[in-house]
Backbone bond lengths (Angstrom), bond angles and torsions (degrees), N, CA, C in turn:
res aa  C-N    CA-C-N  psi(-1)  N-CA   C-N-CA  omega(-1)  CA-C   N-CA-C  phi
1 X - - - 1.456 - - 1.527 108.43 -
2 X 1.432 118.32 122.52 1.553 118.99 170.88 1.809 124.90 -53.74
3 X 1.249 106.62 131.21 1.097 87.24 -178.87 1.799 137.11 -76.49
4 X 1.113 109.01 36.48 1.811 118.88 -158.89 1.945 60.98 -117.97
5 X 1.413 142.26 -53.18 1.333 135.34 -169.30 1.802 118.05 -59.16
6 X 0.904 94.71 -49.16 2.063 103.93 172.24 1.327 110.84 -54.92
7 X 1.595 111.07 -58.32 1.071 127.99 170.34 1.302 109.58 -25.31
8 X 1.399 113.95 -58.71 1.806 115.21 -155.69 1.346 78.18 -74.47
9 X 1.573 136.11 -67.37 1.142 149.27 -129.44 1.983 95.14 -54.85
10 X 1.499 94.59 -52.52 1.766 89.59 -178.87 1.524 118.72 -81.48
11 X 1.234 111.40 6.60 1.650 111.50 171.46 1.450 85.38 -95.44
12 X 1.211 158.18 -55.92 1.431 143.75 179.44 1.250 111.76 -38.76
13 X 1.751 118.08 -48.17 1.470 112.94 -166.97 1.938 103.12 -93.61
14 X 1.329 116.95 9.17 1.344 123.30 162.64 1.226 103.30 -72.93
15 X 1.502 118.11 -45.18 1.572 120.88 -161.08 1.476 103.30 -65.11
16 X 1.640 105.82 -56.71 1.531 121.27 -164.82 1.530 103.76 -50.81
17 X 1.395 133.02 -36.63 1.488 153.17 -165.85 1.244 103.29 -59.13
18 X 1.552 93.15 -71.44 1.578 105.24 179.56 1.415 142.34 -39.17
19 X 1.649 87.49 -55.84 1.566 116.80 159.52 1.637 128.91 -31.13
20 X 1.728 80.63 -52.43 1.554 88.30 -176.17 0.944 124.84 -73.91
21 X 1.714 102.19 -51.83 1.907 103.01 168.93 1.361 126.21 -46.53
22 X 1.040 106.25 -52.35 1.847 128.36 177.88 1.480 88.16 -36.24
23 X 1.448 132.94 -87.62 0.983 118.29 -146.61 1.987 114.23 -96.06
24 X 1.573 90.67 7.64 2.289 83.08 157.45 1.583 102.35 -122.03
25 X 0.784 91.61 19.44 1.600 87.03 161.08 1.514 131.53 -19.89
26 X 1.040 111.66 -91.02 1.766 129.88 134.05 1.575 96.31 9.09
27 X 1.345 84.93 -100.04 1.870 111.25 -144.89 1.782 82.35 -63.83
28 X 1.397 144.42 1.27 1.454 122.30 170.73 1.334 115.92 -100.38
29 X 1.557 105.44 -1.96 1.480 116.17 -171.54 1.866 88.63 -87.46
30 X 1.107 83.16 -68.21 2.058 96.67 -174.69 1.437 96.44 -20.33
31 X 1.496 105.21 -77.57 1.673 113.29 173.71 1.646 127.89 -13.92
32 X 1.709 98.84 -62.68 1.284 119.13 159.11 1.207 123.55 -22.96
33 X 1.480 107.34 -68.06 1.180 119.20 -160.23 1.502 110.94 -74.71
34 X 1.111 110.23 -54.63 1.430 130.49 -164.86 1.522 94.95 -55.82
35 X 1.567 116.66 -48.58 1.324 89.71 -168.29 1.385 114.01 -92.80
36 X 1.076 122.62 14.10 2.074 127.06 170.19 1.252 84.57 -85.20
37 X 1.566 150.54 -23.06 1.151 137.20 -160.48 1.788 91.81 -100.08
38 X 1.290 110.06 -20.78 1.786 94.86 -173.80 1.297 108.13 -107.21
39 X 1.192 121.86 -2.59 1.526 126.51 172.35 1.912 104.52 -78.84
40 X 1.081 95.99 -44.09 2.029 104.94 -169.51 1.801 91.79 -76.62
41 X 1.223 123.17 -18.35 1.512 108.74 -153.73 1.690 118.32 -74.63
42 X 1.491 122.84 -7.43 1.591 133.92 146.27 1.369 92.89 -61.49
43 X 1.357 147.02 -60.11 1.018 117.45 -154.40 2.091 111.17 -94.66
44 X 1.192 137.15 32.61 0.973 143.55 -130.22 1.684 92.55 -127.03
45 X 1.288 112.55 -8.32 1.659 106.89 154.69 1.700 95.25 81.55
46 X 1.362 121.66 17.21 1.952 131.27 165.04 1.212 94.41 96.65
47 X 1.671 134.93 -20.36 1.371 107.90 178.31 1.631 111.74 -64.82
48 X 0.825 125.91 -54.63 1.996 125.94 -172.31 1.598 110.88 -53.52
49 X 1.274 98.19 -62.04 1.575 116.27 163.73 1.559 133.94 -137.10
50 X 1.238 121.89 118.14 1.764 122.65 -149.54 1.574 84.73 -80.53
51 X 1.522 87.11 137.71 1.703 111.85 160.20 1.594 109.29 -48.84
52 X 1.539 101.04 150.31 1.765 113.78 -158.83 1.962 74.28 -98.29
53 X 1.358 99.41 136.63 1.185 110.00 173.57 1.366 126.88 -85.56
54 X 1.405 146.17 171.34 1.709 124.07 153.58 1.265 109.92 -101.67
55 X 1.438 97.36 148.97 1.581 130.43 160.21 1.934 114.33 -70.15
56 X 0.996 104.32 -177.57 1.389 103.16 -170.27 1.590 102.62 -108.09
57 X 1.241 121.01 -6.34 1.317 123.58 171.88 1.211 110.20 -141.34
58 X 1.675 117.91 157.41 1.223 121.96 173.89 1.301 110.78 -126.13
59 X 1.852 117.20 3.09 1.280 114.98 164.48 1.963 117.01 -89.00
60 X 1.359 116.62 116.92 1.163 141.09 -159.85 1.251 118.03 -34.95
61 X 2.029 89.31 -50.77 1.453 114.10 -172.84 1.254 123.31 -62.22
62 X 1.470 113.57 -8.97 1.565 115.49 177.97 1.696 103.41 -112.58
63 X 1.007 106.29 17.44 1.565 129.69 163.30 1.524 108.37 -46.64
64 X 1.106 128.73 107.71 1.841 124.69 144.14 1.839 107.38 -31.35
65 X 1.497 89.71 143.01 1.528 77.07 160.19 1.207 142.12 -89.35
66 X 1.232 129.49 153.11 1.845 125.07 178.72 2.287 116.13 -17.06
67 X 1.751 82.68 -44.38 1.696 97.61 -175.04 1.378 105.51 -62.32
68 X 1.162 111.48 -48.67 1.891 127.49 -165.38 1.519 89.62 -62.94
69 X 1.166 137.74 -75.67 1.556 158.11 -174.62 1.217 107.53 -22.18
70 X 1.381 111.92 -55.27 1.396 137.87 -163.41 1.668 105.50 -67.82
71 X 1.054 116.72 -80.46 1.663 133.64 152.54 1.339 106.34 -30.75
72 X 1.019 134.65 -41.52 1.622 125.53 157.32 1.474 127.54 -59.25
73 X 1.283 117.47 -40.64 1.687 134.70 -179.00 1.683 97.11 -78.41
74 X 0.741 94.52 -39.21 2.160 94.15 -161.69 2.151 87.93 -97.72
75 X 1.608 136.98 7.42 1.019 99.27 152.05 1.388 101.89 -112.65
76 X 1.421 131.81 -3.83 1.243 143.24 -176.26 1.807 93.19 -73.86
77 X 1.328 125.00 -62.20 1.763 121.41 175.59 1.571 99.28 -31.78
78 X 1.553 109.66 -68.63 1.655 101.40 -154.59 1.924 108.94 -81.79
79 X 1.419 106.22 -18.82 1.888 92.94 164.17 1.724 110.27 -77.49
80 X 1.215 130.69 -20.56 1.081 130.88 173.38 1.666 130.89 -91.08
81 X 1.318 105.57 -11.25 1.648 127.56 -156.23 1.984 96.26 -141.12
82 X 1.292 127.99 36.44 1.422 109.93 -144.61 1.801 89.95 -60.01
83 X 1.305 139.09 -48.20 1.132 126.78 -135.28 1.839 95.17 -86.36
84 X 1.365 130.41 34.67 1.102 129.88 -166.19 1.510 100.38 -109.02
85 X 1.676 118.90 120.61 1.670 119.13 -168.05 1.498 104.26 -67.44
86 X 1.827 102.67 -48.90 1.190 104.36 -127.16 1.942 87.66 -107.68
87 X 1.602 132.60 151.28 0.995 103.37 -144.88 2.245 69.83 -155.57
88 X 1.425 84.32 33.60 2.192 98.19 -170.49 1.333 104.96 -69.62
89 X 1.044 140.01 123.21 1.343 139.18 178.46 1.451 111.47 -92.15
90 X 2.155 110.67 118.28 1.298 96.35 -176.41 1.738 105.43 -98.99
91 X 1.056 142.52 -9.03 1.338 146.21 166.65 1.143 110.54 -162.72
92 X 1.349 108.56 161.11 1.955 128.99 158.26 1.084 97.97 -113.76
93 X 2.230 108.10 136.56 0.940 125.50 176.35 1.595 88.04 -104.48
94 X 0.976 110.57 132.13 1.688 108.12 159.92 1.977 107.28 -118.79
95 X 1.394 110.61 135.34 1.010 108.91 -170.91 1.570 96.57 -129.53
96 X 1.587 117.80 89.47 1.635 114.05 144.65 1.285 146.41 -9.80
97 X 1.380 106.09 -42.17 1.160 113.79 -167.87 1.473 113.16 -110.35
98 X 0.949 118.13 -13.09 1.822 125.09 150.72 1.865 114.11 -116.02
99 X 1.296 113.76 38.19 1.274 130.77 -172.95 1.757 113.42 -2.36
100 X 1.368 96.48 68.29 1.083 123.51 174.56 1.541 128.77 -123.76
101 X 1.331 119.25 149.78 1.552 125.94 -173.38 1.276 109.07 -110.40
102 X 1.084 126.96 119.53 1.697 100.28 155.33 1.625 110.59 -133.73
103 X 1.402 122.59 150.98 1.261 141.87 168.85 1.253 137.90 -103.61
104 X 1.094 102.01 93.96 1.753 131.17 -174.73 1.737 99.97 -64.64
105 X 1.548 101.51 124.29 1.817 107.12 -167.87 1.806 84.07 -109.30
106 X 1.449 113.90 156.60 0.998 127.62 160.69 1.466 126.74 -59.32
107 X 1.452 124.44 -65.78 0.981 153.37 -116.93 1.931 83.99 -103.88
108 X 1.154 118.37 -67.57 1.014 115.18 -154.28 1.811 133.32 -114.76
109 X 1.490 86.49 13.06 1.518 99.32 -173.26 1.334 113.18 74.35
110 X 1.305 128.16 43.49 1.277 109.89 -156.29 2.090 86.59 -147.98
111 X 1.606 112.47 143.69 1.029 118.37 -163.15 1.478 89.49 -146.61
112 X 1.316 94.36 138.45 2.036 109.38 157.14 1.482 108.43 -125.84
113 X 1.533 93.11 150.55 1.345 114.20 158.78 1.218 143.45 -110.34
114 X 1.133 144.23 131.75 0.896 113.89 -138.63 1.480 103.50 -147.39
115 X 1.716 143.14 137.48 1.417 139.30 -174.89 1.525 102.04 -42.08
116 X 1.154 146.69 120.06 1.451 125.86 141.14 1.380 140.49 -10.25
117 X 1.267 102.60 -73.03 1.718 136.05 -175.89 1.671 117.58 -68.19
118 X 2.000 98.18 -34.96 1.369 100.73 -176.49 1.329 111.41 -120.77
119 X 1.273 134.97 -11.83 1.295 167.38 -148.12 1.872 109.09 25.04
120 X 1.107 93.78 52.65 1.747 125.62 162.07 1.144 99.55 -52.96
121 X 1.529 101.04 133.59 1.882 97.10 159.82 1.415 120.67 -87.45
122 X 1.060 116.49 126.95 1.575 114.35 -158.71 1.799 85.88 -106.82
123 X 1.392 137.61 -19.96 1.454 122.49 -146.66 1.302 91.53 178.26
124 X 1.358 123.86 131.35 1.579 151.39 131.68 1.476 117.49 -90.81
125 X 1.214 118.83 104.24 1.453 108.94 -172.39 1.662 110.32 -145.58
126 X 1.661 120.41 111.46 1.398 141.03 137.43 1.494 115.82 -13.96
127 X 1.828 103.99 78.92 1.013 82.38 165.10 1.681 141.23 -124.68
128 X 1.300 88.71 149.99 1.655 118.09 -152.72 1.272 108.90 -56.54
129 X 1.312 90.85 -61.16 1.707 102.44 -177.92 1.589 133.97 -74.91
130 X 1.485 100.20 0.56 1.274 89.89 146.79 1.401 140.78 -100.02
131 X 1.641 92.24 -19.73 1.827 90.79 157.69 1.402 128.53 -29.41
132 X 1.989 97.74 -56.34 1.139 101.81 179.90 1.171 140.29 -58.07
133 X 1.131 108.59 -30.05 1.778 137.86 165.95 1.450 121.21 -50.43
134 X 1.225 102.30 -43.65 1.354 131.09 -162.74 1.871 80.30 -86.08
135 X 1.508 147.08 -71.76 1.449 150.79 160.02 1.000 105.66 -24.20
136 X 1.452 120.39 -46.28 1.436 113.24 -177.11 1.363 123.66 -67.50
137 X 1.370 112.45 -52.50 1.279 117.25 -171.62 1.872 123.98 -88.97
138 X 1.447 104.96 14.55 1.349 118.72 -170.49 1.686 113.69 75.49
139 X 1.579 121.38 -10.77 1.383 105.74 176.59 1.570 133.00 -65.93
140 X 1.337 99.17 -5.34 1.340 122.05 -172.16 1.871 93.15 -76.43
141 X 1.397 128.90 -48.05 1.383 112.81 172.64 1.456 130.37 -71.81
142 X 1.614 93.34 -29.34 1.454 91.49 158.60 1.500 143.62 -45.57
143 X 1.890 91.47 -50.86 1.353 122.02 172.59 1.712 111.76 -32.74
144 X 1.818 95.60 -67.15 1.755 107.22 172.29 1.424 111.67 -51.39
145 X 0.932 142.16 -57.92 1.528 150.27 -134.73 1.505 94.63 -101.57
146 X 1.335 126.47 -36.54 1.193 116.16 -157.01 1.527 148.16 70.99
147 X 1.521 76.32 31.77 1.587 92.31 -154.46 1.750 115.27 -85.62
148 X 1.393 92.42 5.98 1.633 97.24 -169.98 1.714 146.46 63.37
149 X 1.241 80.29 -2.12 1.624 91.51 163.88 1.664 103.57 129.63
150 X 1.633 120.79 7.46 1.309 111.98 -158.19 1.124 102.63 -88.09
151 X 1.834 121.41 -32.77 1.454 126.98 162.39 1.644 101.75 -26.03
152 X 1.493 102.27 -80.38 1.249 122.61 -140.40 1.795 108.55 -58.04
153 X 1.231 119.41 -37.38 1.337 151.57 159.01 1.455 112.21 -42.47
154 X 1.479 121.33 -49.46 1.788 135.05 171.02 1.710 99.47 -70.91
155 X 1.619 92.21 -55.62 1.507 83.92 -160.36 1.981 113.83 -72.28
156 X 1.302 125.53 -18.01 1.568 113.88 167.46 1.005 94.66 -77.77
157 X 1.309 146.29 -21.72 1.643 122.01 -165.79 1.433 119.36 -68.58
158 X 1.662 92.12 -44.84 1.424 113.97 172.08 1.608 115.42 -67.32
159 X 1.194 124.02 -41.93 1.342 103.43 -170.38 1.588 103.25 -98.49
160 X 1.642 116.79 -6.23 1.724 100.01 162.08 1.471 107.29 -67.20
161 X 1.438 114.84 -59.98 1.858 113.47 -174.02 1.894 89.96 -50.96
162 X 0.920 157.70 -25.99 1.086 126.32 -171.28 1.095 125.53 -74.75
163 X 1.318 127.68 -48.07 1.710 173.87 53.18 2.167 90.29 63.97
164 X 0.930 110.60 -49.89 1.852 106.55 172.20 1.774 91.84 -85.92
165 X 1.434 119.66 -48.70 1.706 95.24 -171.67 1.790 109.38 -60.25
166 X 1.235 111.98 1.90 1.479 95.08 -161.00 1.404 94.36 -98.83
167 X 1.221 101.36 -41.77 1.684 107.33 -170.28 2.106 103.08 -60.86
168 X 1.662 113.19 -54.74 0.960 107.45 -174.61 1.661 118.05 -59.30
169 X 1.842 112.62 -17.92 1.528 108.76 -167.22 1.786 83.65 -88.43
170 X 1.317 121.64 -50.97 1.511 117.10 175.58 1.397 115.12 -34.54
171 X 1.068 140.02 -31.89 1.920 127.21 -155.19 1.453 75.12 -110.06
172 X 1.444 149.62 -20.15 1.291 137.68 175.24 1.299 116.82 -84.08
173 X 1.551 142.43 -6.80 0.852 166.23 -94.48 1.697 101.34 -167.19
174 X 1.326 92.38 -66.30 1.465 107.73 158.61 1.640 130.96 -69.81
175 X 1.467 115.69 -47.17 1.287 108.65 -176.08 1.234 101.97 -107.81
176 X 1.463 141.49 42.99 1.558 138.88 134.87 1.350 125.30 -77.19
177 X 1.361 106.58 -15.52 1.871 105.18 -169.60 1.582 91.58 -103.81
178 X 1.313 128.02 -24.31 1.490 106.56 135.70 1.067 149.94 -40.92
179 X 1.209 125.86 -64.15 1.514 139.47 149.05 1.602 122.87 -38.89
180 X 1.169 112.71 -27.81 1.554 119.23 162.17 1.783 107.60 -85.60
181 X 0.782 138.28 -38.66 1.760 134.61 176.70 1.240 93.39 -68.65
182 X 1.308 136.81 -46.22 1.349 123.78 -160.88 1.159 110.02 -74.38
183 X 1.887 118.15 -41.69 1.446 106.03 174.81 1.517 117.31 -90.66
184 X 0.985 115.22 23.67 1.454 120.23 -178.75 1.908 93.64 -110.00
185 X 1.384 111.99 -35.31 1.893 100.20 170.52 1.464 119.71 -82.79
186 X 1.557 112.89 -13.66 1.292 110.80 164.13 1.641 113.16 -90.53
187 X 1.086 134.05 2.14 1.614 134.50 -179.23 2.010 86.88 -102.35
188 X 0.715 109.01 -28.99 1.833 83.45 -176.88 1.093 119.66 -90.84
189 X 1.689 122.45 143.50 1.277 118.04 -144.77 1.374 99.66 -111.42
């Protein structure tokens, strides 16, 4: 390939670069951030995400049931949380091996833990990190809007294809002004 041809080729993929960053700027910083904030957040000392507590047993069978547990977490939220509406349950973590429960609420970032065996409150815990998660991954506009996931669905599509144009216009970006010295030290005589 001549080099007056590369040449153009990496002022095209200068443009395409530019373009892109220029205008996600923003939304690559957010990205940024959010996820140095969700990678460190085990290690974040319970503010990001609170340590899973223990239960007093780790044999199952003397386990409360899921029903009992449940009715424990959602009256423990509203005697502890009174001004809290919404009381939606988005999962149960059950953890065996520190015979522990906990109940992940929809509505409010907000999680209990709870003894297994006795259904003790072991933990009320804010949680952080899924906000962030939720920022990170666009569900957080969904969340507002209600949009059901179509945000969230537009918005990775868009900022993964962006995120591959950058990297593929970047290593071109980079290894063209190579490819131009080289044929520019083999063209001189």
């Amino acid at each position: 390939m001549a080099v007056s041809k590369v040449v153009k080729q990496t002022r095209w993929y200068r443009k395409i670069h530019r373009w892109i960053a220029s205008i996600l700027f923003v939304f690559f910083v957010i990205i940024s951030i959010t996820g140095l904030l969700l990678g460190w957040k085990k290690n974040s000392n319970g503010y990001l995400l609170a340590d899973s507590q223990k239960g007093t047993t780790t044999d199952i069978s003397q386990w409360l049931s899921f029903d009992s547990l449940h009715t424990i977490a959602v009256k423990t939220l509203h005697d502890s949380i009174p001004e809290i509406i919404s009381d939606k349950l988005d999962r149960i973590d059950a953890r065996p091996e520190k015979g522990m429960v906990k109940f992940v609420f929809k509505e409010n970032y907000l999680g209990i833990q709870l003894d297994a065996s006795t259904g003790k409150l072991l933990h009320i815990e804010k949680r952080r990190s899924d906000f962030i998660e939720n920022i990170h991954d666009g569900s957080y506009i969904d969340k507002i809007t209600g949009l059901n996931g179509a945000f969230k669905l537009s918005y990775t599509t868009i900022m993964g294809g962006a995120l591959l144009m950058l990297t593929i216009t970047g290593f071109w970006l980079w290894y063209n002004p190579k490819r131009i010295r080289k044929k520019k030290l083999n063209t001189i005589p």
